[in-house]
PyMOL CGO cylinders between C-alpha atoms (Angstrom):
from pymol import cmd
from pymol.cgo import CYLINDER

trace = [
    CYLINDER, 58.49, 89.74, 94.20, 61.16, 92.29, 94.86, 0.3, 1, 1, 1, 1, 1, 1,
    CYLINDER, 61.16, 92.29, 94.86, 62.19, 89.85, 98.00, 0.3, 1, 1, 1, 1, 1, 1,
    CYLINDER, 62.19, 89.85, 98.00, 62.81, 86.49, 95.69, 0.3, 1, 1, 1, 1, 1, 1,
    CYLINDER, 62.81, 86.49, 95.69, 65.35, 88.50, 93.40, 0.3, 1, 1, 1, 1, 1, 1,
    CYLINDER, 65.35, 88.50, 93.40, 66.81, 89.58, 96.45, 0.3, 1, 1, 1, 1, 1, 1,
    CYLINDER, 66.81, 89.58, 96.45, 67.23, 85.99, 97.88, 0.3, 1, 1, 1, 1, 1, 1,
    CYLINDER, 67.23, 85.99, 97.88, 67.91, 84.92, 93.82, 0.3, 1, 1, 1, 1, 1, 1,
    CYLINDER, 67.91, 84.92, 93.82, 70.78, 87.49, 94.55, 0.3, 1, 1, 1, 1, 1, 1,
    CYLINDER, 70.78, 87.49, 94.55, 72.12, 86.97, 97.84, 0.3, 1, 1, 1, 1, 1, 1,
    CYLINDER, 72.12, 86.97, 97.84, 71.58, 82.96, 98.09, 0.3, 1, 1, 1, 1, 1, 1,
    CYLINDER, 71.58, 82.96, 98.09, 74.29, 82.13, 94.97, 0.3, 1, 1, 1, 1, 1, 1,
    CYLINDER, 74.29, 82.13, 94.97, 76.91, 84.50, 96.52, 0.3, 1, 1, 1, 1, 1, 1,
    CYLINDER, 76.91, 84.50, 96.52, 76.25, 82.69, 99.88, 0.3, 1, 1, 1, 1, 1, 1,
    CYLINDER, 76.25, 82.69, 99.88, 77.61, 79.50, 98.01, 0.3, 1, 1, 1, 1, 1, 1,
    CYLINDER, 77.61, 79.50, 98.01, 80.14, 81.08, 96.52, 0.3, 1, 1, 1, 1, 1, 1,
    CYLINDER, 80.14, 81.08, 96.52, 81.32, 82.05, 99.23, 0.3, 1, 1, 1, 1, 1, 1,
    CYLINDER, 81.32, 82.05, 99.23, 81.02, 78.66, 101.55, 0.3, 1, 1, 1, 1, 1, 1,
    CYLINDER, 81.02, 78.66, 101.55, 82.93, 76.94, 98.52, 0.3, 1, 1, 1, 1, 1, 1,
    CYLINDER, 82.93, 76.94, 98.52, 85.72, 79.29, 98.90, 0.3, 1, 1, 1, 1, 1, 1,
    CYLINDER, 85.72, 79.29, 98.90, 86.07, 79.35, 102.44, 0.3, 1, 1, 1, 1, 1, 1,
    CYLINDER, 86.07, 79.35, 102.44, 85.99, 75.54, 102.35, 0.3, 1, 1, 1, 1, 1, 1,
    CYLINDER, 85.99, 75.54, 102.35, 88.99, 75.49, 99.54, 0.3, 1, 1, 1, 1, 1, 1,
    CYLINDER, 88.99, 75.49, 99.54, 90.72, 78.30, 101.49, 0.3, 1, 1, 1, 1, 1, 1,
    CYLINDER, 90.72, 78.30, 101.49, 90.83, 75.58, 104.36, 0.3, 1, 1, 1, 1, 1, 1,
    CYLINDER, 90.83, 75.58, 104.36, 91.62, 72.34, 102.43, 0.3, 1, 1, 1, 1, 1, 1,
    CYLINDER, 91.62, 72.34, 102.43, 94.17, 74.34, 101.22, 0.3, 1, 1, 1, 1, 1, 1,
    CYLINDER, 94.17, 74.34, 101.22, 95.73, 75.21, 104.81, 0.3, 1, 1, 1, 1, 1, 1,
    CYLINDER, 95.73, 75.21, 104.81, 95.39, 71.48, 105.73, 0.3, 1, 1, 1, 1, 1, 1,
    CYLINDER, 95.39, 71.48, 105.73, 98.86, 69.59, 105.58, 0.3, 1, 1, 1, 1, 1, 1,
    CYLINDER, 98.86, 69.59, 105.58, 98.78, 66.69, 103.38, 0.3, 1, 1, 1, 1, 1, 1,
    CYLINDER, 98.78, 66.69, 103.38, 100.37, 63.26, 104.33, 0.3, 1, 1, 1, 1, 1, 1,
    CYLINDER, 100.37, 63.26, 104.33, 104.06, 62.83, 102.91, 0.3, 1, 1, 1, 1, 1, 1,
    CYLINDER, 104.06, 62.83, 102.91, 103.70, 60.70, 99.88, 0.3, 1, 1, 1, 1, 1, 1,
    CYLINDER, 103.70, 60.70, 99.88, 105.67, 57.43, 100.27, 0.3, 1, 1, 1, 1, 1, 1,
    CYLINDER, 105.67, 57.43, 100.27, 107.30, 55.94, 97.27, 0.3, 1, 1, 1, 1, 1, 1,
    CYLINDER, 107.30, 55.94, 97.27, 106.16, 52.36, 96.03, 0.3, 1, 1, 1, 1, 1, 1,
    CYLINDER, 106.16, 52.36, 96.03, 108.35, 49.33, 97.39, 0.3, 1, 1, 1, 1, 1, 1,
    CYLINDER, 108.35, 49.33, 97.39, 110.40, 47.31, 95.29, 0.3, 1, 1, 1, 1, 1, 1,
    CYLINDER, 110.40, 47.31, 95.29, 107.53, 44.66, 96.00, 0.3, 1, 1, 1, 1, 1, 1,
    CYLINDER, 107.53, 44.66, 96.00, 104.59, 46.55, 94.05, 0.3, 1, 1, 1, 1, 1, 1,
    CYLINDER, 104.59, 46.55, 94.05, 107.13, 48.61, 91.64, 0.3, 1, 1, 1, 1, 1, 1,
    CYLINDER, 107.13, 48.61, 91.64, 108.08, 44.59, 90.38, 0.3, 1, 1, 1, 1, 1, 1,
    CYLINDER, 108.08, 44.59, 90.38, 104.48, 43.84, 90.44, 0.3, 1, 1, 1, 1, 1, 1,
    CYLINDER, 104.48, 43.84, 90.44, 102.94, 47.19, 88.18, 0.3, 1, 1, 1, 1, 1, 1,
    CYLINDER, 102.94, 47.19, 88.18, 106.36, 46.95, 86.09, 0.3, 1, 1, 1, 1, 1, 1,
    CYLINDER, 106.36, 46.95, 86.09, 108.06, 43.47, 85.50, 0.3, 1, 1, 1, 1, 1, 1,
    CYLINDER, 108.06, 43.47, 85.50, 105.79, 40.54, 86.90, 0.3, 1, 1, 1, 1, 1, 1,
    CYLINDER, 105.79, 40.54, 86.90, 104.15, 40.71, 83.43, 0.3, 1, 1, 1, 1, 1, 1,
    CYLINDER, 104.15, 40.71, 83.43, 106.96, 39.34, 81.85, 0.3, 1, 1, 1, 1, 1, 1,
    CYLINDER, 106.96, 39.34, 81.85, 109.10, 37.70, 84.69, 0.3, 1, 1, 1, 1, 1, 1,
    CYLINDER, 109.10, 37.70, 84.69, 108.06, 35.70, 87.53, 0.3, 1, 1, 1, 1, 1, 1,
    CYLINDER, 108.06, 35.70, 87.53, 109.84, 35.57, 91.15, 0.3, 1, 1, 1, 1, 1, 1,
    CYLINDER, 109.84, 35.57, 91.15, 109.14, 31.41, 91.45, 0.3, 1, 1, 1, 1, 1, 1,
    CYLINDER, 109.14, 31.41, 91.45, 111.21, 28.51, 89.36, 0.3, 1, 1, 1, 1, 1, 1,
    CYLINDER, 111.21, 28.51, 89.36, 108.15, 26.53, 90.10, 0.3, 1, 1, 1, 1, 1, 1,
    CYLINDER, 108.15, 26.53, 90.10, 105.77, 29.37, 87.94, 0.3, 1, 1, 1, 1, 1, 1,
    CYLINDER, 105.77, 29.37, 87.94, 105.44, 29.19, 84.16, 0.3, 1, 1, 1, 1, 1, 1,
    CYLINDER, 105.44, 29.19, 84.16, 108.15, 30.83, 82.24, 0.3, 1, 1, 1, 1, 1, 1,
    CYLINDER, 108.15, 30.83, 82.24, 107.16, 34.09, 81.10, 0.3, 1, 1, 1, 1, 1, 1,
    CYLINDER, 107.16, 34.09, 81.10, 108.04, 36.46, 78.19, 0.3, 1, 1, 1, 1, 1, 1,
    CYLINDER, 108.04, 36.46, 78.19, 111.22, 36.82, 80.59, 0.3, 1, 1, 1, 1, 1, 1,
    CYLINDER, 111.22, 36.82, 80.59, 113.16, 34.49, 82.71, 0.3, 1, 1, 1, 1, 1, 1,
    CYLINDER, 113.16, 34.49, 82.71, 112.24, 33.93, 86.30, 0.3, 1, 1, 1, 1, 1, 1,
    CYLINDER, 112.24, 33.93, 86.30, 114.07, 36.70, 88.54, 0.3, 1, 1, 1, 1, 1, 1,
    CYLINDER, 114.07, 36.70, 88.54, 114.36, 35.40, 91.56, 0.3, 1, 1, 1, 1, 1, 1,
    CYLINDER, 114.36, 35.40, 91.56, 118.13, 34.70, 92.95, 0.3, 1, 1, 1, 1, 1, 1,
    CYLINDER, 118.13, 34.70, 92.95, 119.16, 37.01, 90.07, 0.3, 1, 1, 1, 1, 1, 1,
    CYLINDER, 119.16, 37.01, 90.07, 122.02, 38.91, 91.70, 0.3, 1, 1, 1, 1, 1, 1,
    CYLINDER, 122.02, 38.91, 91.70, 124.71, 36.92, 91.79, 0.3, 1, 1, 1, 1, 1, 1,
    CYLINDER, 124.71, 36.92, 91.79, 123.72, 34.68, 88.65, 0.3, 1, 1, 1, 1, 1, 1,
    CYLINDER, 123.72, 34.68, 88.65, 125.39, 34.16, 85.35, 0.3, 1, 1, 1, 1, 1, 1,
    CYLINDER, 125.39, 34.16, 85.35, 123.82, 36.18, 82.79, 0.3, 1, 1, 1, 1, 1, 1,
    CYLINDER, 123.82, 36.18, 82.79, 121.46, 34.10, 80.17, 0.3, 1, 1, 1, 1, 1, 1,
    CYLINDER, 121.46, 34.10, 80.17, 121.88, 31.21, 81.64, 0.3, 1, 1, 1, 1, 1, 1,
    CYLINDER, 121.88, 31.21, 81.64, 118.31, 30.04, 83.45, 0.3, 1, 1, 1, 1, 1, 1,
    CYLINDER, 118.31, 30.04, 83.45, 117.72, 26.27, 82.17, 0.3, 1, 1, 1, 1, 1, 1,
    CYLINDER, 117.72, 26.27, 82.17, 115.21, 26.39, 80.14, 0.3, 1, 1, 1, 1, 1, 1,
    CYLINDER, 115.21, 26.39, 80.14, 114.77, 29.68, 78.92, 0.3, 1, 1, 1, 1, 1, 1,
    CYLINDER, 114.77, 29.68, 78.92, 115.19, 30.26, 75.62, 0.3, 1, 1, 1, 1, 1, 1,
    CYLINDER, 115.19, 30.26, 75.62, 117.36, 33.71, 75.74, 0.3, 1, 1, 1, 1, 1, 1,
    CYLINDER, 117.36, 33.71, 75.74, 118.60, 36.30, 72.60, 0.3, 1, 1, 1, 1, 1, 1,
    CYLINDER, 118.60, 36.30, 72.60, 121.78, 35.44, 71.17, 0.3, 1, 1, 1, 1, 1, 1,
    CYLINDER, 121.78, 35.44, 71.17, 123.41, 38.55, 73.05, 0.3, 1, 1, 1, 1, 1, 1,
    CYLINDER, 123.41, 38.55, 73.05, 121.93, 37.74, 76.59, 0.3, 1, 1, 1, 1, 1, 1,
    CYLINDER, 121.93, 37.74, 76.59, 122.72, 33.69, 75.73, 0.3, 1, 1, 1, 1, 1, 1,
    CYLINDER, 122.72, 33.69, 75.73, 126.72, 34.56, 74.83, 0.3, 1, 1, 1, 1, 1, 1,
    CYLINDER, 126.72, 34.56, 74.83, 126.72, 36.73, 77.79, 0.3, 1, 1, 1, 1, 1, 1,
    CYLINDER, 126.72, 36.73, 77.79, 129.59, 36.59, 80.11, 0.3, 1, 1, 1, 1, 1, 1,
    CYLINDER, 129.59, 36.59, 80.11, 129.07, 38.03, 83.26, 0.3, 1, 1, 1, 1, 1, 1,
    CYLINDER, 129.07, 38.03, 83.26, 126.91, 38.21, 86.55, 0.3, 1, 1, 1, 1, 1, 1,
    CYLINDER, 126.91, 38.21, 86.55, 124.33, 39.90, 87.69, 0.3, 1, 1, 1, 1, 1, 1,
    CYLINDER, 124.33, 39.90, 87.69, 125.02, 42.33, 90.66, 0.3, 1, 1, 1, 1, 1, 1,
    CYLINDER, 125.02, 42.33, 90.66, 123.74, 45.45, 91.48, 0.3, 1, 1, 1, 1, 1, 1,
    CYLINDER, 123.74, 45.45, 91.48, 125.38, 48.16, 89.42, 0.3, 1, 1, 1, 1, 1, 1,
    CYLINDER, 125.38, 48.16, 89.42, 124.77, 45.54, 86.14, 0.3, 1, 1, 1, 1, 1, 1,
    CYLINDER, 124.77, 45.54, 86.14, 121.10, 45.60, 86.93, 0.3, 1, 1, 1, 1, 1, 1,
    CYLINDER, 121.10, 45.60, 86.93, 121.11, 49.16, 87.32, 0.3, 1, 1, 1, 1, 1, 1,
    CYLINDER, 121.11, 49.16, 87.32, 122.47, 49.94, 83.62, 0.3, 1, 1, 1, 1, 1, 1,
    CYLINDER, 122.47, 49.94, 83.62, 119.96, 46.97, 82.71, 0.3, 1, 1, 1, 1, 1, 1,
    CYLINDER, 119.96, 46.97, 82.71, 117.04, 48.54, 83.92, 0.3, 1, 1, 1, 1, 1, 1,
    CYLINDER, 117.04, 48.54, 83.92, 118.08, 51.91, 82.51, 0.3, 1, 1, 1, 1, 1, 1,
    CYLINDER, 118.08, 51.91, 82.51, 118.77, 50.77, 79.03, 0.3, 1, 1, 1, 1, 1, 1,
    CYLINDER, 118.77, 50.77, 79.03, 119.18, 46.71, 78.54, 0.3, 1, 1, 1, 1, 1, 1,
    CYLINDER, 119.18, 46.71, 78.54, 120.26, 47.65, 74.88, 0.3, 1, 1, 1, 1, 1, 1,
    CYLINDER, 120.26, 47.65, 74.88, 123.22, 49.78, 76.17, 0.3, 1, 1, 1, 1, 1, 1,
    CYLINDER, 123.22, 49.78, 76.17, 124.40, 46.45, 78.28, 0.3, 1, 1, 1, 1, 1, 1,
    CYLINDER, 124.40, 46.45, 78.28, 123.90, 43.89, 75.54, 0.3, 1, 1, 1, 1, 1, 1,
    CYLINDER, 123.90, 43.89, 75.54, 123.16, 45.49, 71.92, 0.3, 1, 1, 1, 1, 1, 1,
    CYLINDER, 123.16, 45.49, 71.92, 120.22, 43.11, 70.00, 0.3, 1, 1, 1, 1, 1, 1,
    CYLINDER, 120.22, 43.11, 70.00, 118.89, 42.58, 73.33, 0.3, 1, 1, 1, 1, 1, 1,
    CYLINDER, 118.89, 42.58, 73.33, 114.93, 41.83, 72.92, 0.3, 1, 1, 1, 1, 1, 1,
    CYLINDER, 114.93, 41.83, 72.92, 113.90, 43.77, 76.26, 0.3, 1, 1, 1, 1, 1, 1,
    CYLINDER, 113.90, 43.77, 76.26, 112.11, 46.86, 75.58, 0.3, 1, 1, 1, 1, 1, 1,
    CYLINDER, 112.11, 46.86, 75.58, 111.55, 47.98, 79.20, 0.3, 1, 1, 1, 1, 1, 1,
    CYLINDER, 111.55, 47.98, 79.20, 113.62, 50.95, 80.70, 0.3, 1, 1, 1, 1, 1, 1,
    CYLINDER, 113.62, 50.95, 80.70, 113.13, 53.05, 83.81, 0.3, 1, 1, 1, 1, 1, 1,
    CYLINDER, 113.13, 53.05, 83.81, 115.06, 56.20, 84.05, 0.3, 1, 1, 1, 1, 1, 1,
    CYLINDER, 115.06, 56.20, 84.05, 114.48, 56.89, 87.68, 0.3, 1, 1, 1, 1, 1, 1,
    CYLINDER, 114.48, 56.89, 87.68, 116.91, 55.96, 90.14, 0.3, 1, 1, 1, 1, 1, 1,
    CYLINDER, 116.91, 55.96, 90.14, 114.54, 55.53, 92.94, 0.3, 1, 1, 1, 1, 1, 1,
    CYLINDER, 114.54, 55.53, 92.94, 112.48, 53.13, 91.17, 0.3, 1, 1, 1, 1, 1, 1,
    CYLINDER, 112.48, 53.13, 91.17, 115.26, 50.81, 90.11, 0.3, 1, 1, 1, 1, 1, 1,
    CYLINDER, 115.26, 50.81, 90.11, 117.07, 51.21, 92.92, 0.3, 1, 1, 1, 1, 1, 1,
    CYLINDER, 117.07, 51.21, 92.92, 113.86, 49.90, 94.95, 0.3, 1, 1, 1, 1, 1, 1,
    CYLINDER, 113.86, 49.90, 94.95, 113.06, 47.20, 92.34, 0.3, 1, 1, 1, 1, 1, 1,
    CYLINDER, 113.06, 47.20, 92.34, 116.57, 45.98, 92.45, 0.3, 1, 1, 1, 1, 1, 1,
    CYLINDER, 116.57, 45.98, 92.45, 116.75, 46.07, 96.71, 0.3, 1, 1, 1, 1, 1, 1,
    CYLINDER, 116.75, 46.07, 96.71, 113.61, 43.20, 96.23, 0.3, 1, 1, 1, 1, 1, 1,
    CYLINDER, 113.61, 43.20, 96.23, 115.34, 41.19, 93.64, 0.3, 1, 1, 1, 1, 1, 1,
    CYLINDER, 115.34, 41.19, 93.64, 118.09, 40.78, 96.42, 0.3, 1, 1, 1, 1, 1, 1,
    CYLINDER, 118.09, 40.78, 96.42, 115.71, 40.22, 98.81, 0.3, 1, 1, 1, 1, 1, 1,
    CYLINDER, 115.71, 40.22, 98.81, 114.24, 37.09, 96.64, 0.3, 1, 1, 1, 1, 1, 1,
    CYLINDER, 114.24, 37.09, 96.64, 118.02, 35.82, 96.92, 0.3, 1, 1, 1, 1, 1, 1,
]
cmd.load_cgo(trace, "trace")
């Protein structure tokens, strides 16, 4: 009897022990570098529900984006856009979709668009594959 509490004893400190060991080495194990999402799935996961990269796809919630930089704002034939993006005067380039992305109602006030990214990076990379659709 006295020999079963003694394994009872000894046999859960044994695992203890192996689990810590085995942390203690996961933990001196260098992880991969994470790399950041493309512009490719950051579109995908963040605007492809509303906007499509294909004039021959279905309008959307949003106007097709592709050949965006470079195009008069509000002005995709038939699109029905707010009256702030429709009386819009200017083109899309790079530092315009940038403030877009990071606030559309600080570009055009009224503007229906509730999306906003504050990182950077991620516009940044969603905005390198818009050009890339050009």
């Amino acid at each position: 009897m006295s020999k079963l509490l003694a394994m009872r004893t000894i046999v859960p400190g044994l695992c203890t022990a192996m689990v810590l060991m085995a942390r203690g080495a996961d933990a001196q194990m260098p992880l991969p570098a994470a790399r950041p999402p493309d512009g490719a799935t950051l579109f995908k996961q963040q605007c492809a529900v509303c906007h499509t990269t294909n004039l021959s796809d279905p309008m959307r919630q949003g106007p097709p984006l592709v050949r965006i930089v470079g195009r008069a704002a509000g002005k995709v034939e038939g699109f029905h856009y707010s009256d702030g993006l429709a009386k819009a005067d200017f083109t899309w380039d790079e530092a315009r979709l940038d403030a877009w992305l990071a606030n559309p109602q600080a570009v055009i006030p009224g503007v229906i668009m509730a999306y906003r990214q504050a990182r950077p990076e991620t516009r940044a990379a969603i905005i390198t594959y818009l050009k890339e659709l050009n």
